[in-house]
N, C-alpha and C positions, 0 to 999 in steps of 0.2 A: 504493500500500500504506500508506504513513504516515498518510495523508489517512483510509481506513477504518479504523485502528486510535485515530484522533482520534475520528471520526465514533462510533466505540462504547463511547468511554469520555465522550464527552458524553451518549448514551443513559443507560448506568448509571447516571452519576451524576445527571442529573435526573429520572430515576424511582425513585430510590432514595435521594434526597437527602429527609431528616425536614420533615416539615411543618412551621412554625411556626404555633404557636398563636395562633387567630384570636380578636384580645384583643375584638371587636366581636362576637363572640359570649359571650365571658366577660364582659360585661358584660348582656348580653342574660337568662344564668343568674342572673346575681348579681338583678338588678333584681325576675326571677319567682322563686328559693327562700332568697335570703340576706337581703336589704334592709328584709326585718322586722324582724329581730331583730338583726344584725347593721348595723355602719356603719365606714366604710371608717379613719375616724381618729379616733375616740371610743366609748369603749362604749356600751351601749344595754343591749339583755334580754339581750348576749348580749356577747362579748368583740368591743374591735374588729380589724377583719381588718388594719390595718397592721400588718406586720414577722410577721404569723401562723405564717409560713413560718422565720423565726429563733426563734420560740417551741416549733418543732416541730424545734429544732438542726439544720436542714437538711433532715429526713428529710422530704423530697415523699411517698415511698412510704405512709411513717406517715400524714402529714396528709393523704391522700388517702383511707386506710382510713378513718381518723375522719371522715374528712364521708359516706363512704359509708356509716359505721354507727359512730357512736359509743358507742352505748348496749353494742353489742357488747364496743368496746373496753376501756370503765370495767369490764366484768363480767370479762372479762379477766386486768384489774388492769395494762395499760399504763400505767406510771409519768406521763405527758403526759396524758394521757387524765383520769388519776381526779384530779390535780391540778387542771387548769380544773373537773372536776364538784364539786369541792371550793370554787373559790373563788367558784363562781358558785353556791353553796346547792344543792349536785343537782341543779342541772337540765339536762336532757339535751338536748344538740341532736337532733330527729327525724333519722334515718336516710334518705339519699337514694342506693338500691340501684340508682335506673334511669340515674343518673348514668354515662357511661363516662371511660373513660380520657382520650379526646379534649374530653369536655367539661369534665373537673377543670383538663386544661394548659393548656385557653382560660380557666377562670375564674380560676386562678392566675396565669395572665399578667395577666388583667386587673387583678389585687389587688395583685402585686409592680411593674407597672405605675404605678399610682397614687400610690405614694410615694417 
């Protein structure tokens, strides 16, 4: 009996234990829709991606909606949002809507990663 009630709670929990973000795919994203304009520890066209995620006070949620649509956000009027379109002259990062959940924590990993 102990042995099967081990047995099912090693089931649960490695079926149900959270994936980690596969940083070798976030970097995969990063290279085909960031790496133009963006760079990992200097700005370029675009802000660089070190410490991005303490520039967005922690909110992953936030800094996730903004890469998914930021033009959205600045219209908005999200306080973080209209701030970088402010210091970057307007200019909008294009909207990346096909992006999902799993690929924003693997590309986040990859960027938090990095420094």
């Amino acid at each position: 009996m102990p042995h099967s009630f081990l047995l099912l709670i090693f089931l649960f929990t490695s079926t149900h234990a959270p994936a980690q973000p596969d940083v070798a795919y976030g970097q995969v994203i990063y290279r085909q829709l960031c790496k133009n304009c963006h760079k990992l520890d200097r700005n370029a066209h675009g802000p660089m991606l070190e410490g991005v995620l303490a520039r967005w006070h922690g909110n992953e949620t936030a800094l996730k909606s903004y890469i998914l649509n930021s033009p959205r956000m600045i219209a908005a009027g999200d306080t973080i949002a209209v701030k970088i379109w402010k210091q970057w002259k307007h200019r909008k990062m294009p909207p990346f809507p096909n992006l999902t959940d799993k690929d924003l924590n693997c590309l986040l990993a990859f960027i938090e990663q990095k420094h």
